[in-house]
DSSP file (Angstrom, degrees, kcal/mol; ACC not computed):
  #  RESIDUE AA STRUCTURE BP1 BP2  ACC     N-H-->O    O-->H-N    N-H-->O    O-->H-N    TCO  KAPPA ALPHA  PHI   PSI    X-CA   Y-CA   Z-CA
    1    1 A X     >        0   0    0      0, 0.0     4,-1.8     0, 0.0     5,-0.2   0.000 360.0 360.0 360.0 -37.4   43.5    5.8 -146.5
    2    2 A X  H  >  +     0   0    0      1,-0.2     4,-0.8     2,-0.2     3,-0.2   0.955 360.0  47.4 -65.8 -43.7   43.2    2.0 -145.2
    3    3 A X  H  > S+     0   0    0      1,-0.3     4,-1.2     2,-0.2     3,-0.4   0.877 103.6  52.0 -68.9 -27.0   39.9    2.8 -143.7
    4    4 A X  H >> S+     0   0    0      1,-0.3     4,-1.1     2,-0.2     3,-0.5   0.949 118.6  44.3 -79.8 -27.6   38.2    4.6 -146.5
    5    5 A X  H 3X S+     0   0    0     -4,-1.8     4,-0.6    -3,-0.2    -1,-0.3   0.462 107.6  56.9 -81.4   5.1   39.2    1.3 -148.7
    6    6 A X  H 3< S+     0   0    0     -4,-0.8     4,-0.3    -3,-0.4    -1,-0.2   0.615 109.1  45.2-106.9 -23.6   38.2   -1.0 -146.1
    7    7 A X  H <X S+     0   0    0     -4,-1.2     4,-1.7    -3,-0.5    -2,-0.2   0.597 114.2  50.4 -90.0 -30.7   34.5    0.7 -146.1
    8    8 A X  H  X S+     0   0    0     -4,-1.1     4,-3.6    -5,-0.3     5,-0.2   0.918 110.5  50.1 -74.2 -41.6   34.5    0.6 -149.8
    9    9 A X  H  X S+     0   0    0     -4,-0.6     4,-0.8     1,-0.2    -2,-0.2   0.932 113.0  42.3 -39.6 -55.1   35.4   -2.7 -149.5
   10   10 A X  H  > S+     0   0    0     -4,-0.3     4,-1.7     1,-0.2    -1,-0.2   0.881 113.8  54.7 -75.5 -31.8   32.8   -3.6 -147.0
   11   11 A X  H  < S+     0   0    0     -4,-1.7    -2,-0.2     2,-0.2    -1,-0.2   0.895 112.1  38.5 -59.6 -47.9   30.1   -1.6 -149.0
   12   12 A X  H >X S+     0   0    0     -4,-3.6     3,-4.7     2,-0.2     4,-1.2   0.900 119.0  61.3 -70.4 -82.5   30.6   -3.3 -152.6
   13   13 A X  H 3< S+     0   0    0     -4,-0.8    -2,-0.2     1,-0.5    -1,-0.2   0.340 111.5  31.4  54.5 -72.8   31.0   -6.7 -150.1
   14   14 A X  T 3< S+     0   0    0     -4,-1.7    -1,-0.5     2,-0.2    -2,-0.2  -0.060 116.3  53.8-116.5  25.2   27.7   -6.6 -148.5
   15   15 A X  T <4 S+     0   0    0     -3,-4.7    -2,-0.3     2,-0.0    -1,-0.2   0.527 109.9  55.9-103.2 -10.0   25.6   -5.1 -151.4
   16   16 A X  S  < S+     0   0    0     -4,-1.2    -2,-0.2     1,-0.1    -3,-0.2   0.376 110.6  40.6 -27.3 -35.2   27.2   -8.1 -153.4
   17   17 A X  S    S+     0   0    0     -5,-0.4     2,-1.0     1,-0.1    -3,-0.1   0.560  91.3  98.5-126.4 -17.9   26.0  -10.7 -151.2
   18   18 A X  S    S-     0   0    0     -5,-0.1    -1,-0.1     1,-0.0     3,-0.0  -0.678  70.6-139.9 -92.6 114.4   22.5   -9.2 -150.5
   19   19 A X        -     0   0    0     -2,-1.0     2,-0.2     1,-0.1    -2,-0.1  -0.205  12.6-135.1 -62.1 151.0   20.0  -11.0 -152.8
   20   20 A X        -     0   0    0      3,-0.0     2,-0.4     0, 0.0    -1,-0.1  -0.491  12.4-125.6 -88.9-178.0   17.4   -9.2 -154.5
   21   21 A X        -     0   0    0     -2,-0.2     3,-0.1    -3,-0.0    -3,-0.0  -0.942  26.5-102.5-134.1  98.1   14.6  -10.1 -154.6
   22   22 A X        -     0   0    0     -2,-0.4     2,-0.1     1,-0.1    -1,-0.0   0.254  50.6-106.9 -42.4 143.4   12.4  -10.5 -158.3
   23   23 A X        -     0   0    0      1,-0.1    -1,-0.1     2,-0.1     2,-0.1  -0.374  36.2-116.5 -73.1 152.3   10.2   -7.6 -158.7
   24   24 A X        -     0   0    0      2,-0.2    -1,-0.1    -3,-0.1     5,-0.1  -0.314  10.9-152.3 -78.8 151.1    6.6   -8.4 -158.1
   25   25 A X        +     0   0    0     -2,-0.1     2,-0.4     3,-0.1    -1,-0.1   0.528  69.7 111.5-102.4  -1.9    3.5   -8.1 -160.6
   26   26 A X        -     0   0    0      1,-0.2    -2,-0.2     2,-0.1     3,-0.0  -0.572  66.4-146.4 -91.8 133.3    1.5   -7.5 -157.7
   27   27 A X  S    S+     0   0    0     -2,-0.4     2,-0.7     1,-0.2    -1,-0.2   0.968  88.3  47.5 -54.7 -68.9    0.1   -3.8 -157.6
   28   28 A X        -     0   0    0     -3,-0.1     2,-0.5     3,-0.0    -1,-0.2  -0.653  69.1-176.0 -90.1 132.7    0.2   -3.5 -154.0
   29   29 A X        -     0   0    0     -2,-0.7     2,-0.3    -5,-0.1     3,-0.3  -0.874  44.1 -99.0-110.0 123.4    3.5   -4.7 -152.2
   30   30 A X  S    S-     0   0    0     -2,-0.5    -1,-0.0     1,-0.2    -2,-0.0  -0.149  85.7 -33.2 -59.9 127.2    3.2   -4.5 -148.4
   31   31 A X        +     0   0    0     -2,-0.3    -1,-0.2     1,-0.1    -3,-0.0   0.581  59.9 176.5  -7.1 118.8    5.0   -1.2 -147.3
   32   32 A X    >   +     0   0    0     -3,-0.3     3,-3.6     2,-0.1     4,-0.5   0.728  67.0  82.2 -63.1 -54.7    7.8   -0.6 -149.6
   33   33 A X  T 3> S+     0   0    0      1,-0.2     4,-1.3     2,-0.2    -1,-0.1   0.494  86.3  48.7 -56.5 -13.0    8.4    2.7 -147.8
   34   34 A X  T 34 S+     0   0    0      2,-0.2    -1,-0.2     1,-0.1     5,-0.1   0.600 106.9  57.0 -82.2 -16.5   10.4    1.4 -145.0
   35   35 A X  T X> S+     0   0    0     -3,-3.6     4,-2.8     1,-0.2     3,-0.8   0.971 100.3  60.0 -63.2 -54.4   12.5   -0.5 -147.2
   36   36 A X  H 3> S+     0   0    0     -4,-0.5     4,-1.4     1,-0.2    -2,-0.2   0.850 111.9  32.4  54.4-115.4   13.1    2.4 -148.6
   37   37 A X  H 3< S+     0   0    0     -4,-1.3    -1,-0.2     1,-0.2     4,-0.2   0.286 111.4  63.4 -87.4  29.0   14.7    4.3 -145.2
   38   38 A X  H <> S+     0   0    0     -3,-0.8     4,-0.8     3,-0.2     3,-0.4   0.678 108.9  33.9 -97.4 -44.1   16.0    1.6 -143.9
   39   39 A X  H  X S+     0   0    0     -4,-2.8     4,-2.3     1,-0.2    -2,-0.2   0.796 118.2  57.5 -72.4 -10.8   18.4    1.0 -146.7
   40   40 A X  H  X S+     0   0    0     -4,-1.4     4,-0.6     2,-0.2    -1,-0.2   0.638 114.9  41.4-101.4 -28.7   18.6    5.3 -147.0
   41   41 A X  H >4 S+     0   0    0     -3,-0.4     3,-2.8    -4,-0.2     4,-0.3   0.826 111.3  54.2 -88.7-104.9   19.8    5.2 -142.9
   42   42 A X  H 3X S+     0   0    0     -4,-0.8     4,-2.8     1,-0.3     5,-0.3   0.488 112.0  42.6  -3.4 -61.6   22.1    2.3 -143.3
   43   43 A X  H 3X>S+     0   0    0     -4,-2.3     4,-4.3    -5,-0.2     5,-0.5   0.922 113.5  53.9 -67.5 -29.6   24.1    4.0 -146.3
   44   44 A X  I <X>S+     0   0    0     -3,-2.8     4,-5.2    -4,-0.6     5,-0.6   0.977 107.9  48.9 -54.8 -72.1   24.1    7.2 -144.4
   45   45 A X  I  >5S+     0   0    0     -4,-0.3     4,-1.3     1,-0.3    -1,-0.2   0.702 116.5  39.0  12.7 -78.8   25.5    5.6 -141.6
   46   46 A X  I  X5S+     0   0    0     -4,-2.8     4,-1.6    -5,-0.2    -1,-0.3   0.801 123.9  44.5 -74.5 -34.7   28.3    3.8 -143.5
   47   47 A X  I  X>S+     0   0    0     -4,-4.3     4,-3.6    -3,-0.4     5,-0.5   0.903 115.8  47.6 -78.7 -31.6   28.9    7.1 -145.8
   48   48 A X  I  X<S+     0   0    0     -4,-5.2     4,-1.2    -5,-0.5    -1,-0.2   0.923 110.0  44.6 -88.0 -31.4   28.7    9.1 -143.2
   49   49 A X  H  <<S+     0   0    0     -4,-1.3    -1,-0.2    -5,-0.6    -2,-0.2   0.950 122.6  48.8 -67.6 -36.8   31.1    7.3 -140.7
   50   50 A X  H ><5S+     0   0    0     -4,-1.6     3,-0.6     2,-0.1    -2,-0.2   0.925 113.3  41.2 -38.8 -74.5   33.3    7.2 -144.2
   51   51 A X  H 3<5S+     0   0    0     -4,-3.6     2,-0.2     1,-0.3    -3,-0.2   0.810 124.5  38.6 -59.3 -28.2   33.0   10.8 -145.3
   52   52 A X  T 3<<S-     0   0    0     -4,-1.2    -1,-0.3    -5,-0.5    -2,-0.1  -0.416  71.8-171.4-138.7  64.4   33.5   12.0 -142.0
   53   53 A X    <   -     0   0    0     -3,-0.6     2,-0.4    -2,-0.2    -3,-0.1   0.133  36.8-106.4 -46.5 171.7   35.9   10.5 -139.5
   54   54 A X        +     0   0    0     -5,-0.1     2,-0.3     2,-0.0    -1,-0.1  -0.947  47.0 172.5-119.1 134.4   36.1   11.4 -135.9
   55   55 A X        -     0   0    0     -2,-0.4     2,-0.6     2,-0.0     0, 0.0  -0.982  26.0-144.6-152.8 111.3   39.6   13.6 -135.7
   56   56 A X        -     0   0    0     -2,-0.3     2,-0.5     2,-0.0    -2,-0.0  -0.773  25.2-171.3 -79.0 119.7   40.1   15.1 -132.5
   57   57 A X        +     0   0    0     -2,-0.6     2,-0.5     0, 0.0    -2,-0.0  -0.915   6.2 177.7-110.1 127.0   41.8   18.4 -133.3
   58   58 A X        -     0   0    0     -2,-0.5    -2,-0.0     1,-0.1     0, 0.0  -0.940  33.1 -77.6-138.8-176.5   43.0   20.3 -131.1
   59   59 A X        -     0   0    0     -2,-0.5     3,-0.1     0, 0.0    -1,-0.1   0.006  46.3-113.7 -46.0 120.6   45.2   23.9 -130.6
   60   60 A X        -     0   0    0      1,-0.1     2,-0.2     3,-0.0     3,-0.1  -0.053  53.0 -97.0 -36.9-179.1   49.1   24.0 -131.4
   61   61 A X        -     0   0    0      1,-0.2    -1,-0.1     3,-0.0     3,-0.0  -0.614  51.6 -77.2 -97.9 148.8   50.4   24.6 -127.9
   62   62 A X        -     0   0    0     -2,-0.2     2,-0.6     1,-0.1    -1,-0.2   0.066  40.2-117.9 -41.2-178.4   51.3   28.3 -127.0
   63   63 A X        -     0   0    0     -3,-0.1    -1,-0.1     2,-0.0     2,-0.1  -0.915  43.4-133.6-127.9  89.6   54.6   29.6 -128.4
   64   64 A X        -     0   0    0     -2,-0.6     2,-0.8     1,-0.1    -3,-0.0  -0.347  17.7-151.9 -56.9 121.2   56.3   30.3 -124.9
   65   65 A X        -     0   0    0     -2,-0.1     2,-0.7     2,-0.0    -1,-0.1  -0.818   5.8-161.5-115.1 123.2   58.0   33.5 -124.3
   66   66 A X        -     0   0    0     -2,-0.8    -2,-0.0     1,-0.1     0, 0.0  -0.723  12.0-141.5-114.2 122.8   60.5   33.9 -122.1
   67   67 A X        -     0   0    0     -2,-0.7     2,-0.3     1,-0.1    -1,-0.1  -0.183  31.0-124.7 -54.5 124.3   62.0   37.3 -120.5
   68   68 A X        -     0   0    0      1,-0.1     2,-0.2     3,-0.0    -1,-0.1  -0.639  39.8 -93.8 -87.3 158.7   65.8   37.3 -120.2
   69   69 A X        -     0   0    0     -2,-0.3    -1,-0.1     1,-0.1     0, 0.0  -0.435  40.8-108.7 -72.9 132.4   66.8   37.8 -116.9
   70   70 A X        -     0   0    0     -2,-0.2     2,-0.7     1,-0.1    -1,-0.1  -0.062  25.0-129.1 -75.8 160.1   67.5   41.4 -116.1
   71   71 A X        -     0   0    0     -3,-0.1     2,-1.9     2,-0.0    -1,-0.1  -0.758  30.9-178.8-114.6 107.9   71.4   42.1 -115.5
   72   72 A X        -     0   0    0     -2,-0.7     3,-0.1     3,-0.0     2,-0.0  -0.812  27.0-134.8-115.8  97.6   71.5   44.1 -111.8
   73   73 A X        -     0   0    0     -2,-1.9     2,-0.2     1,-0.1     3,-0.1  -0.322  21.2-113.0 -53.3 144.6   75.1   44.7 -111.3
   74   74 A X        -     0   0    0      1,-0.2    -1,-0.1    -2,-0.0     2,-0.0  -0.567  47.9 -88.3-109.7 170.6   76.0   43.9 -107.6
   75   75 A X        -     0   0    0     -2,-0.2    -1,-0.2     1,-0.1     3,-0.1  -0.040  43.5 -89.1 -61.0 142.2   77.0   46.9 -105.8
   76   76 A X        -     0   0    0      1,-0.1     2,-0.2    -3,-0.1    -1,-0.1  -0.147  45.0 -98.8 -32.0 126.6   80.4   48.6 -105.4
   77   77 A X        -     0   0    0      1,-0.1    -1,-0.1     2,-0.0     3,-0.1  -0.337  47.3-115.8 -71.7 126.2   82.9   47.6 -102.5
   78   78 A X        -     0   0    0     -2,-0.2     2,-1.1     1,-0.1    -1,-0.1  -0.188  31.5-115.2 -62.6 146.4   82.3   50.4  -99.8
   79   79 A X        +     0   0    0     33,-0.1     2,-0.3    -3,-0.1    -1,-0.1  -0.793  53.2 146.5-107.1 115.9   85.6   52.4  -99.5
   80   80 A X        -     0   0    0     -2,-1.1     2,-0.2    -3,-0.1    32,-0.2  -0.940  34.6-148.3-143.8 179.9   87.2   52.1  -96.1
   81   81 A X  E     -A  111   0A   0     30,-1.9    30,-0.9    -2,-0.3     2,-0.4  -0.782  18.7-131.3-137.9-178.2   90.4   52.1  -94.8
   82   82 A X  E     -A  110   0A   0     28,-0.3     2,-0.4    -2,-0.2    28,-0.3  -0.966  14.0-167.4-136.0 139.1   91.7   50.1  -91.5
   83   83 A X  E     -A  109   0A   0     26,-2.1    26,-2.2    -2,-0.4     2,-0.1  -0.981  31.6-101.7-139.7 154.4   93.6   51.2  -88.7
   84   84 A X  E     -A  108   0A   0     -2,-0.4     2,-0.6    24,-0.2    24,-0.2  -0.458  27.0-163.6 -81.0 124.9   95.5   49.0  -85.7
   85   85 A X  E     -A  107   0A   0     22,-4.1    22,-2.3    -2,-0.1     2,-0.1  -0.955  24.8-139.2-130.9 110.0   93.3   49.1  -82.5
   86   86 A X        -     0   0    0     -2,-0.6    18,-0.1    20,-0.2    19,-0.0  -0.219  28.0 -82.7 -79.9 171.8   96.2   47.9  -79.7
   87   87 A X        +     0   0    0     -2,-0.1    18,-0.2    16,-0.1     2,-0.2   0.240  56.5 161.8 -31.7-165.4   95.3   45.5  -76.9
   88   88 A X  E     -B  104   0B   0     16,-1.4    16,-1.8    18,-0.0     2,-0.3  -0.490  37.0 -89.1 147.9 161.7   93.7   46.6  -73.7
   89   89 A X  E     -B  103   0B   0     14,-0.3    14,-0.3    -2,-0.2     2,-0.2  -0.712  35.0-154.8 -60.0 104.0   91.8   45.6  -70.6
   90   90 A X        -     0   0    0     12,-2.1    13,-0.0    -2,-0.3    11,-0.0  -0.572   5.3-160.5-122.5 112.6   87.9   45.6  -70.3
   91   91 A X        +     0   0    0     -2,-0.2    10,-0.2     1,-0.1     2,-0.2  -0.037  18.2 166.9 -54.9 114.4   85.7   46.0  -67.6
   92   92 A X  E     -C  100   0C   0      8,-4.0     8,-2.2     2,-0.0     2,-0.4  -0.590  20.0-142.2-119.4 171.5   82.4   44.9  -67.8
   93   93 A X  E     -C   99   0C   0      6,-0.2     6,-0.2    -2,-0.2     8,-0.0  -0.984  14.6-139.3-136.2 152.2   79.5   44.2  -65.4
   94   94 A X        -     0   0    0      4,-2.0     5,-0.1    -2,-0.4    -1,-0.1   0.597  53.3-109.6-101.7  -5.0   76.7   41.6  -65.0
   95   95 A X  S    S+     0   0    0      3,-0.3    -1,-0.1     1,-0.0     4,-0.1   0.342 105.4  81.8 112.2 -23.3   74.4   44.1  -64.1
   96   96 A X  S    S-     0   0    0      2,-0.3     3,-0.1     0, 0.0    -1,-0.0   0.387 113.2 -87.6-116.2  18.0   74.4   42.6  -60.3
   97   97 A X  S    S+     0   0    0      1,-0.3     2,-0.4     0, 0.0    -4,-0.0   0.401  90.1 122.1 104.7  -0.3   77.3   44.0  -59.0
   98   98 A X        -     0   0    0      2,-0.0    -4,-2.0     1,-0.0     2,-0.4  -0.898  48.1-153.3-123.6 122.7   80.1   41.5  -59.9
   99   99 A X  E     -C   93   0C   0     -2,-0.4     2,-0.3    -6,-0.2    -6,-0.2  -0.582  10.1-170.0 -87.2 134.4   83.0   43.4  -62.2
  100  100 A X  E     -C   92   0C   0     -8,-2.2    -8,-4.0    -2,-0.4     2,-0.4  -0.925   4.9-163.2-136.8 140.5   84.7   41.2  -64.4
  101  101 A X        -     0   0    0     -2,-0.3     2,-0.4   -10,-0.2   -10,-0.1  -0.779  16.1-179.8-117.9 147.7   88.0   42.7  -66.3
  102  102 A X        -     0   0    0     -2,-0.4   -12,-2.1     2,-0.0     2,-0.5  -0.970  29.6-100.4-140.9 173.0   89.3   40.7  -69.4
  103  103 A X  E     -B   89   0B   0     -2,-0.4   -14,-0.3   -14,-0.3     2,-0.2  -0.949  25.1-163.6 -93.7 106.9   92.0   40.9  -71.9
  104  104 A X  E     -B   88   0B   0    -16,-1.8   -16,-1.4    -2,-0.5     2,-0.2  -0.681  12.2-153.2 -31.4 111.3   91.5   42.4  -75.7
  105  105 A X        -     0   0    0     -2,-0.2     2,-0.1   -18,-0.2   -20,-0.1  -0.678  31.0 -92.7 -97.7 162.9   94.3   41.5  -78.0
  106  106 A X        +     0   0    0     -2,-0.2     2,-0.3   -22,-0.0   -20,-0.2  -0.500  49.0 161.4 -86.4 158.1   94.8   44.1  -80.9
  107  107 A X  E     -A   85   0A   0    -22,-2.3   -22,-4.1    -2,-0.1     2,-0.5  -0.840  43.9 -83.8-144.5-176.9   93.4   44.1  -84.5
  108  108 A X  E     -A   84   0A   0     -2,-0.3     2,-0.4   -24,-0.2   -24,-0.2  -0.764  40.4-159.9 -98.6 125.8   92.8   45.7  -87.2
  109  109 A X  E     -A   83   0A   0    -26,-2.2   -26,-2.1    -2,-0.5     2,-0.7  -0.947  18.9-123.4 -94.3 136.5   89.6   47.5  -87.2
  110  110 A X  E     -A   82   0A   0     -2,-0.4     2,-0.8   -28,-0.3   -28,-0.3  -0.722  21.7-161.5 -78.9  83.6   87.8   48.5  -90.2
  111  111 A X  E      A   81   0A   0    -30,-0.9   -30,-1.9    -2,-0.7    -2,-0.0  -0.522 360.0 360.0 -65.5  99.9   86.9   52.7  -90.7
  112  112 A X              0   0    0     -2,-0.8    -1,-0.2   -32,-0.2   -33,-0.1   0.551 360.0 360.0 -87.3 360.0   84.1   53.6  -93.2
């Protein structure tokens, strides 16, 4: 709104302050016609920057849609049972000849 009064403003403003000029009795006037489109360019100009501001428009933004996250139940506890595996001794080999024997304490082992 300030601008389109600020161009009327400037329009009455500066057609206000430019004298004319008395018309002439003389038949021929040295080309009129450019007076003419000069002043016919000018107003366009000012009307046209006026009528028709420059307004960048551009697209709302997408409307984002978002997938709820699927619900993947985690699996079931495997059924096993456990049974008591007592100590013992075992004898292993390096492959080069050399036995070694070690001691195993007992646990609980797990049976699926």
């Amino acid at each position: 709104m300030k601008k389109t009064v600020f161009c009327l403003f400037l329009l009455v403003l500066t057609v206000s302050l430019i004298t004319v000029r008395p018309a002439s009795a003389r038949p021929h006037r040295p080309d009129p016609f450019w007076h003419g489109v000069a002043a016919g360019v000018g107003t366009a100009i000012v009307l046209g920057h006026l009528f028709h501001p420059r307004v960048y428009c551009y697209d709302a933004r997408p409307v984002r849609v978002y997938t709820p996250p699927a619900y993947v139940p985690p699996p079931p506890e495997p059924v096993y049972r456990e049974r008591w595996v007592p100590g013992h001794w075992v004898e292993e080999t390096d492959g080069y000849g050399n036995w070694e024997r070690y001691w195993v304490p007992g646990h609980w082992e797990r049976v699926y």
